[in-house]
TORTOR-173972 format. One record per residue (C-alpha): residue in three letters; x, y, z. Coordinates in steps of 0.1 Angstrom, whole numbers, plus 5000, padded with zeros to 4 digits. Layout:
<pts>
ALAXYZ...
</pts>
This chain:
<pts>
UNK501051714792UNK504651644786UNK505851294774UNK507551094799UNK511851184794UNK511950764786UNK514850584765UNK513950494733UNK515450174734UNK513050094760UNK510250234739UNK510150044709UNK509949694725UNK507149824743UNK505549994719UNK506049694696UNK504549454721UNK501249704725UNK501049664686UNK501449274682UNK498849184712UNK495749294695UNK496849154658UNK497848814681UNK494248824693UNK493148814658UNK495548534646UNK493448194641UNK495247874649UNK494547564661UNK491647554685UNK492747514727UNK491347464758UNK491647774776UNK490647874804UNK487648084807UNK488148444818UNK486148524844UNK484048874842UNK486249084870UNK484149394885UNK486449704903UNK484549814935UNK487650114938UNK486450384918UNK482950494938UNK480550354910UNK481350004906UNK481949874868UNK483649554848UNK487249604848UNK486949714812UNK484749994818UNK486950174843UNK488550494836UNK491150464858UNK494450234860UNK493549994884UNK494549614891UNK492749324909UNK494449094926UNK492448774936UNK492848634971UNK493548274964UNK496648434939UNK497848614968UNK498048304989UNK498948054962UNK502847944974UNK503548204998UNK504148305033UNK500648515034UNK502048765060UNK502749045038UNK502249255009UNK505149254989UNK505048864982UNK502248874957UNK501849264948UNK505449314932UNK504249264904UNK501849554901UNK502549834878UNK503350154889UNK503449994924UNK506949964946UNK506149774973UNK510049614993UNK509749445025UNK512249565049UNK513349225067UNK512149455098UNK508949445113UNK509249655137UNK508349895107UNK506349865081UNK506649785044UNK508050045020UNK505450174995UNK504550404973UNK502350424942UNK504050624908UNK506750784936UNK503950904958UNK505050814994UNK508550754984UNK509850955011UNK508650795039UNK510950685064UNK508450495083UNK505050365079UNK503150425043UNK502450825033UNK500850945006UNK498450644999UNK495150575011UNK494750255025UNK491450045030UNK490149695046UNK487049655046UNK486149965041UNK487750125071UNK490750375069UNK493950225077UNK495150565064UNK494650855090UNK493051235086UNK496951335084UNK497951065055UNK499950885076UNK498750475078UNK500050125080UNK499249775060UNK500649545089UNK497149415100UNK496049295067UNK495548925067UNK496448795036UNK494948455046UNK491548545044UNK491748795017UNK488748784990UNK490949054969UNK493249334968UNK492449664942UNK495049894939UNK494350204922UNK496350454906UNK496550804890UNK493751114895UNK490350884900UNK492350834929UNK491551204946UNK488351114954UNK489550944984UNK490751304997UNK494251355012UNK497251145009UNK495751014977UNK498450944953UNK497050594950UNK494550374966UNK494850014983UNK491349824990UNK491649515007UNK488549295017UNK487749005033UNK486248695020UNK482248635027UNK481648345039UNK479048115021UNK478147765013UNK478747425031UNK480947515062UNK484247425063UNK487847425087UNK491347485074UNK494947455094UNK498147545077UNK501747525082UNK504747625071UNK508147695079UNK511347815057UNK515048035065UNK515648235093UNK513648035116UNK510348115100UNK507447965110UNK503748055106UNK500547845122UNK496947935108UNK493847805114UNK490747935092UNK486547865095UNK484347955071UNK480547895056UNK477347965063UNK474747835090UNK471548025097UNK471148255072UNK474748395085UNK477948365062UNK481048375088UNK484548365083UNK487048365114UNK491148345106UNK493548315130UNK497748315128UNK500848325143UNK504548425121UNK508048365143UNK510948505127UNK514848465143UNK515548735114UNK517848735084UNK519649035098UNK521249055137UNK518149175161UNK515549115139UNK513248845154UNK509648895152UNK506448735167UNK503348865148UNK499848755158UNK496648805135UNK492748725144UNK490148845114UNK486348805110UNK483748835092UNK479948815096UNK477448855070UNK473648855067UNK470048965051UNK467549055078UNK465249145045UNK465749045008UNK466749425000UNK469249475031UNK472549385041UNK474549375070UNK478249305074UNK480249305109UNK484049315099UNK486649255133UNK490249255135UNK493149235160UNK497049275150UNK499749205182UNK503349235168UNK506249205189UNK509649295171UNK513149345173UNK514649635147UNK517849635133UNK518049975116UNK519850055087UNK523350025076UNK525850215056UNK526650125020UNK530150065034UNK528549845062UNK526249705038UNK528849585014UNK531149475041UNK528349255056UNK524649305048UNK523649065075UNK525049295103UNK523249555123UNK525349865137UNK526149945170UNK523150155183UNK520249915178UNK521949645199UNK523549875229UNK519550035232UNK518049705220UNK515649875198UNK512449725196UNK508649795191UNK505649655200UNK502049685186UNK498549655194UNK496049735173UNK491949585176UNK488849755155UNK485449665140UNK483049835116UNK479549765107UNK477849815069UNK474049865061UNK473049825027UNK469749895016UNK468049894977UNK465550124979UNK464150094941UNK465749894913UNK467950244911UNK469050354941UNK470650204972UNK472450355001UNK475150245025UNK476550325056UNK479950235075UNK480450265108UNK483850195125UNK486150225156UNK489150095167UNK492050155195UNK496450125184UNK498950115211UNK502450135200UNK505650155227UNK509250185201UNK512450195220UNK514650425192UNK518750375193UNK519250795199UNK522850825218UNK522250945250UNK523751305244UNK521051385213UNK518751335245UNK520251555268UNK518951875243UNK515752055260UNK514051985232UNK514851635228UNK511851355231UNK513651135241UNK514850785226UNK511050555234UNK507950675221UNK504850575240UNK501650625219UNK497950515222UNK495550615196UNK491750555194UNK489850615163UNK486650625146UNK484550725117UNK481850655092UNK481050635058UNK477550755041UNK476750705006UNK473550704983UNK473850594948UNK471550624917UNK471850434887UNK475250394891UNK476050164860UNK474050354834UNK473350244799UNK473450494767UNK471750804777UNK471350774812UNK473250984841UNK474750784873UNK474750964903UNK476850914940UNK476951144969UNK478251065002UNK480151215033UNK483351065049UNK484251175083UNK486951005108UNK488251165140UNK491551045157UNK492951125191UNK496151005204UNK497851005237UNK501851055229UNK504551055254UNK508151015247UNK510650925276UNK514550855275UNK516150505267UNK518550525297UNK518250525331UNK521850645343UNK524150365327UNK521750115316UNK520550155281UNK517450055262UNK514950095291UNK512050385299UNK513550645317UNK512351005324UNK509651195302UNK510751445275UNK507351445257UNK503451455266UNK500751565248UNK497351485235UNK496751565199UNK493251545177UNK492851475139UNK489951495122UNK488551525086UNK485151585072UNK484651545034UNK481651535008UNK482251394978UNK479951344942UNK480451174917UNK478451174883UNK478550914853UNK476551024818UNK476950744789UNK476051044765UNK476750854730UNK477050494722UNK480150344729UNK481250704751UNK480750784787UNK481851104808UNK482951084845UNK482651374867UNK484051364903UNK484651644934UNK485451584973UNK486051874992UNK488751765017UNK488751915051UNK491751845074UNK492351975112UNK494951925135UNK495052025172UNK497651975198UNK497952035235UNK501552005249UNK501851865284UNK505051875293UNK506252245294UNK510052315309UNK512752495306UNK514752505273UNK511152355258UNK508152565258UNK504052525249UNK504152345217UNK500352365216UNK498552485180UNK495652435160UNK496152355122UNK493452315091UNK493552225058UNK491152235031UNK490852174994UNK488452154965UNK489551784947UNK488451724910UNK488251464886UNK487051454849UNK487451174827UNK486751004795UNK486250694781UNK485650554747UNK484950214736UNK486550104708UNK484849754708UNK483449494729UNK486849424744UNK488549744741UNK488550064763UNK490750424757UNK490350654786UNK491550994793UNK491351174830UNK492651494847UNK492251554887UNK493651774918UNK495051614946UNK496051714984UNK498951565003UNK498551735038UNK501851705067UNK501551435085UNK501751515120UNK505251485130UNK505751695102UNK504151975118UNK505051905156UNK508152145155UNK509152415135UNK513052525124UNK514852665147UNK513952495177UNK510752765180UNK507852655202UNK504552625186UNK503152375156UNK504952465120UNK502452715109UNK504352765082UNK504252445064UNK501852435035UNK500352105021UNK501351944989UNK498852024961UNK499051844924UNK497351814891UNK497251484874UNK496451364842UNK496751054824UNK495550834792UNK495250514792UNK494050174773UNK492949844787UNK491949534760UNK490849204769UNK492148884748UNK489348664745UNK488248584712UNK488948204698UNK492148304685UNK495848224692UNK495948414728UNK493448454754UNK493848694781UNK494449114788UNK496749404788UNK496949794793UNK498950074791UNK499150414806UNK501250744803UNK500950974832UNK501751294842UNK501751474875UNK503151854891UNK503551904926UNK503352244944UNK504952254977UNK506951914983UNK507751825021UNK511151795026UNK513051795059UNK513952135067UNK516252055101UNK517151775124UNK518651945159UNK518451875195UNK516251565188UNK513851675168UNK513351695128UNK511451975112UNK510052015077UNK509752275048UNK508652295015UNK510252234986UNK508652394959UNK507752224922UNK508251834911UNK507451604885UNK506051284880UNK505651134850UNK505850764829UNK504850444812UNK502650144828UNK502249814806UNK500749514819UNK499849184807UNK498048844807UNK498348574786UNK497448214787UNK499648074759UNK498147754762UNK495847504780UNK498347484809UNK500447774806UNK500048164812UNK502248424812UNK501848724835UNK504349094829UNK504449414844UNK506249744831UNK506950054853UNK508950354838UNK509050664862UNK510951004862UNK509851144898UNK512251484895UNK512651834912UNK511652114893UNK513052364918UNK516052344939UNK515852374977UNK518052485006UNK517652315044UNK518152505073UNK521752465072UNK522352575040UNK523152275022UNK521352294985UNK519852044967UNK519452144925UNK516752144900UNK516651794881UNK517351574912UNK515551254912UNK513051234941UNK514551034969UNK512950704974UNK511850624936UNK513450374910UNK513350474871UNK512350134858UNK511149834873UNK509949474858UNK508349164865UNK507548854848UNK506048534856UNK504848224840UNK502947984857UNK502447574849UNK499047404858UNK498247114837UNK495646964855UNK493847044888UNK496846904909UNK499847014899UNK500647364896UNK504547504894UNK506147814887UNK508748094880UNK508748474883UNK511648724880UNK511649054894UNK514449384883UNK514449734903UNK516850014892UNK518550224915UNK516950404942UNK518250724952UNK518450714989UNK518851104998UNK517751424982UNK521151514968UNK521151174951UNK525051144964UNK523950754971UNK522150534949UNK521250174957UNK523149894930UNK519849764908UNK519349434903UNK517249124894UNK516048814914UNK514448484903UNK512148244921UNK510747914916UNK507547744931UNK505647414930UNK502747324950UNK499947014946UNK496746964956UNK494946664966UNK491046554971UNK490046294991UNK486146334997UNK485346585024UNK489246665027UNK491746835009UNK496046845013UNK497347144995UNK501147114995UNK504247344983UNK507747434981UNK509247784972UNK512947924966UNK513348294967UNK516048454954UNK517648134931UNK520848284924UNK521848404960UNK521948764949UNK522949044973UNK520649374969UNK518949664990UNK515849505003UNK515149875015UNK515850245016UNK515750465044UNK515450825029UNK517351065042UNK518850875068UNK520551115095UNK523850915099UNK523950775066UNK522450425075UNK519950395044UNK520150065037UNK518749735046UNK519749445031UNK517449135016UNK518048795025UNK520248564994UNK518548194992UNK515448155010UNK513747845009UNK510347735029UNK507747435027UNK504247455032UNK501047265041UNK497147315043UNK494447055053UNK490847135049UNK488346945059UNK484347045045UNK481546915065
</pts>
């Protein structure tokens, strides 16, 4: 494994602070009141283990500190500061966020690639590794994991990092909550939240509504969330959890913008998304059911059961004479999409102590079929409505992986993981709509791969873990990457051949706790990963965008991140991310135009940082400030346009008041303090050069919640 190409000016502060935070630990001063840290357990990785016993880079995010003074409708308020994470909200949600995990699923122009994503414990991720994190209700969130690096293979394709997001369990005396709040742009969000337990059920049930006029011309959004959760124990060794959901989002899209445009005015929105009034819609509703049983005081199994039903209708800005192409789609997309899957698992042992072996075995298996149509946006003259159908078809995606996992603490203080899924991927498609100019663009496709991991972990002492890990992973095409192949041939793109990648990484996580000066945790990890195969776009003619691949890249860097509670009231929180995502072979598209050997991978930044210290000095009052800096991002493969870096501050103050049965929680924010302009977003590879979208300058909002516990 090479080292990460990193400045050394960069290096020695950092390797500095990794040097002073163990001797601080050590250093006896006067004694404090700190807070306790609680024991935090990872249920990513497949055998579930204290934080410090986990060989993987991984962080846990607790609900209430994603909730804590903030909107709580998406992901990028609270995760930003997440190492190895780049998570931008696009001011646009008509798509989703922009994300990717160490520069996997940087290329993504919409929707999340490359990632899996979870909520409780149902894919949001599909066969294809193509997914979405717009129904996760922050609001009644019990945590967040992400998880990074090779552990993260055992989750099968599109695994360049894992989200898991569950739901709260409801418990205890019951209790209601409604919440307000309202801020720039028009914002305004309503929830209303029951929770508790009656009748040997715990039940939680979370309902919102978010209105948006937009920070950007034609991009207002109404976004609609209902979430539930129902748990019980029909015997003292069994347990049964029914999980719901339903997402509606209604949104206007304002596309991207030039860098010309965007300097000129980043508030404006070009021509084509107003004359077609592009727009999308969304629907999505599933459930899942778990069984867990403990069959001794060793083993337990579990099963997941899950199904659910996405209808999405997007009216596009294409001009009307890309349509008139026989190949074209058209300019509104028209898709419906039912899914389902489970989840079996039996475990043995699966925290053992010196000398023992752990074992997991299990099968995933999820099957998706979609109805897709695509139609023009005109009808003669008038623009941005349905017109006639360019595009029918009914396609099938499936995938059917075992996986194992084994865990032997074979010496004191030393424990070796061993992990392998064997990923099985199929795609099917039958074209409907035949004509001439456009011919039977009906295929079967199937992937598979053997995925796997082998790590090892030492512990220093008590509070102090090294790990080391290697794995394969599998980064399939997504569907529309296969639809069409160069050329304007008929037929799915046989030709295009996944992604596959070996991984490796070391790593060290300590925890602060002793009675000394500082009290809280840090860790650090260099990894290193080679790509075969990269997806690139090959061509984009006569409507439609075909892909190739790209040969070798490289990913590679530094991940530092800390906690410290510097005193009774105060705490201190950092995150470090150092990445050089580069081609190791050049590429040519269909056209001819070449891109060279040492380009930075479109989509990635080189560095980014984030910092936050927090104020509570008594159960009340609680304020704060946080600072976050992204380097450029290079928009297009040629890396002929990079977006300006930059770094914005934000201040926060909430209190909290008790008053018997009720409680008023109440808070003020201000986002971007110094009115900064930046690239909120990227668009990658952006046809007409539109890859930007700007992010809002000073945002302010003011928030309420009253609870009432009967």
């Amino acid at each position: 494994m090479h080292p990460p190409h990193i400045p050394s000016f960069a290096l020695r502060p950092l390797a500095a602070a990794c040097l002073l935070l163990p001797l601080l630990a050590q250093a006896q001063g006067a004694p404090q009141q700190a807070a306790v840290l609680q024991a935090v357990t990872v249920r990513s990785t497949l055998a579930q283990s204290p934080v410090e016993q986990t060989p993987a880079s991984v962080s846990v995010l607790d609900g209430e500190q994603l909730r804590d003074r903030q909107w709580q409708v998406n992901l990028s308020e609270s995760l930003g500061g997440t190492p190895g994470l780049l998570l931008q909200n696009r001011q646009n949600y008509a798509q989703d966020l922009q994300l990717s995990i160490r520069g996997h699923g940087a290329r993504s122009t919409f929707g999340v690639r490359g990632i899996q994503v979870f909520v409780d414990g149902i894919p949001a991720t599909m066969p294809d590794g193509q997914g979405q994190t717009n129904h996760i209700d922050l609001s009644s969130l019990e945590r967040i994991e992400v998880l990074r690096g090779p552990y993260s293979a055992l989750y099968g394709n599109a695994s360049g990092g894992v989200i898991q997001a569950w739901t709260e369990r409801g418990q205890g005396r019951p209790s209601v909550q409604g919440s307000f709040a309202l801020g720039s742009n028009g914002q305004k969000r309503l929830g209303l939240k029951a929770q508790g337990e009656a009748g040997g059920v715990g039940y939680v049930v979370s309902a919102s509504r978010f209105l948006t006029d937009g920070w950007r011309v034609h991009s207002a959004a109404d976004k609609n969330q209902l979430n539930l959760r129902l748990d019980t124990q029909p015997r003292e060794d069994t347990q049964l959890t029914l999980v719901a959901n339903h997402t509606a989002i209604d949104a206007q899209d304002a596309g991207g913008l030039t860098p010309a445009e965007w300097r000129a005015d980043p508030r404006a929105t070009a021509a084509g998304p107003l004359q077609f009034n592009m727009r999308k819609t969304m629907r999505q509703t599933q459930a899942g059911l778990t069984w867990e049983r403990r069959l001794d005081g060793a083993s337990a199994v579990r099963a997941t059961l899950y199904a659910g039903t996405r209808a999405i209708t997007q009216y596009q800005s294409i001009p009307v004479a890309a349509q008139k192409a026989p190949t074209s789609a058209g300019g509104v997309i028209d898709l419906g999409r039912d899914y389902g899957g489970l989840d079996l698992r039996w475990a043995h042992n699966a925290e053992p102590q010196d000398g023992e072996v752990g074992l997991i075995a299990g099968l995933a298996a999820s099957v998706v079929r979609e109805d897709r149509q695509g139609y023009n946006n005109h009808l003669g003259d008038v623009l941005g409505v349905q017109g006639t159908l360019r595009r029918d078809e009914r396609n099938t995606l499936s995938n059917l992986d075992p996986y194992a996992q084994a865990s032997w603490a074979f010496a004191p203080r030393w424990r070796l993981d061993a992990g392998v899924r064997y990923s099985r991927v199929r795609f099917e498609s039958r074209d409907h709509y035949i004509a001439p100019g456009n011919g039977d663009d009906s295929g079967d496709a199937r992937y598979r791969r053997l995925l796997p991991v082998l790590s090892l972990q030492h512990a220093w002492d008590a509070r102090t873990q090294f790990y080391a890990s290697v794995g394969g992973g599998l980064e399939t095409p997504t569907f529309n990457e296969i639809s069409y192949r160069p050329g304007g041939l008929a037929g799915l793109n046989f030709g295009l051949r996944p992604a596959t990648s070996t991984s490796a990484e070391v790593g060290v996580r300590q925890r602060l706790a002793g009675d000394g000066l500082l009290r809280g945790d840090w860790s650090a990890a260099l990894f290193h990963t080679r790509t075969q195969d990269e997806i690139v776009p090959a061509e984009n003619a006569g409507g439609r965008t075909s892909y190739q691949n790209a040969g070798r890249t490289r990913r590679q860097g530094l991940e530092l991140a800390g906690t410290l509670q510097l005193a009774r009231a105060w705490q201190l929180q950092g995150a470090l991310t150092l990445l050089d995502a580069t081609l190791r072979e050049g590429f040519c598209d269909a056209k001819g135009n070449c891109v060279p050997a040492g380009r930075r991978i479109a989509g990635t930044a080189r560095r980014q940082a984030w910092l936050a210290l927090d104020w509570r000095p008594d159960s009340q009052w609680r304020a704060g400030v946080e600072w976050r800096h992204l380097g450029s991002i290079a928009a297009n493969d040629s890396n002929s346009v990079l977006t300006p870096s930059y770094g914005v501050l934000a201040a926060s103050a909430g209190h909290t008041l008790q008053r018997g049965a009720w409680k008023l929680d109440t808070f003020a924010r201000i986002d971007n303090l110094t009115d900064r302009q930046y690239v909120g977003s990227v668009i990658v590879n952006e046809s007409n050069g539109r890859y930007f979208e700007g992010a809002p300058g000073r945002q302010w909002m003011l928030g309420l919640s009253l609870t009432h516990q009967f």
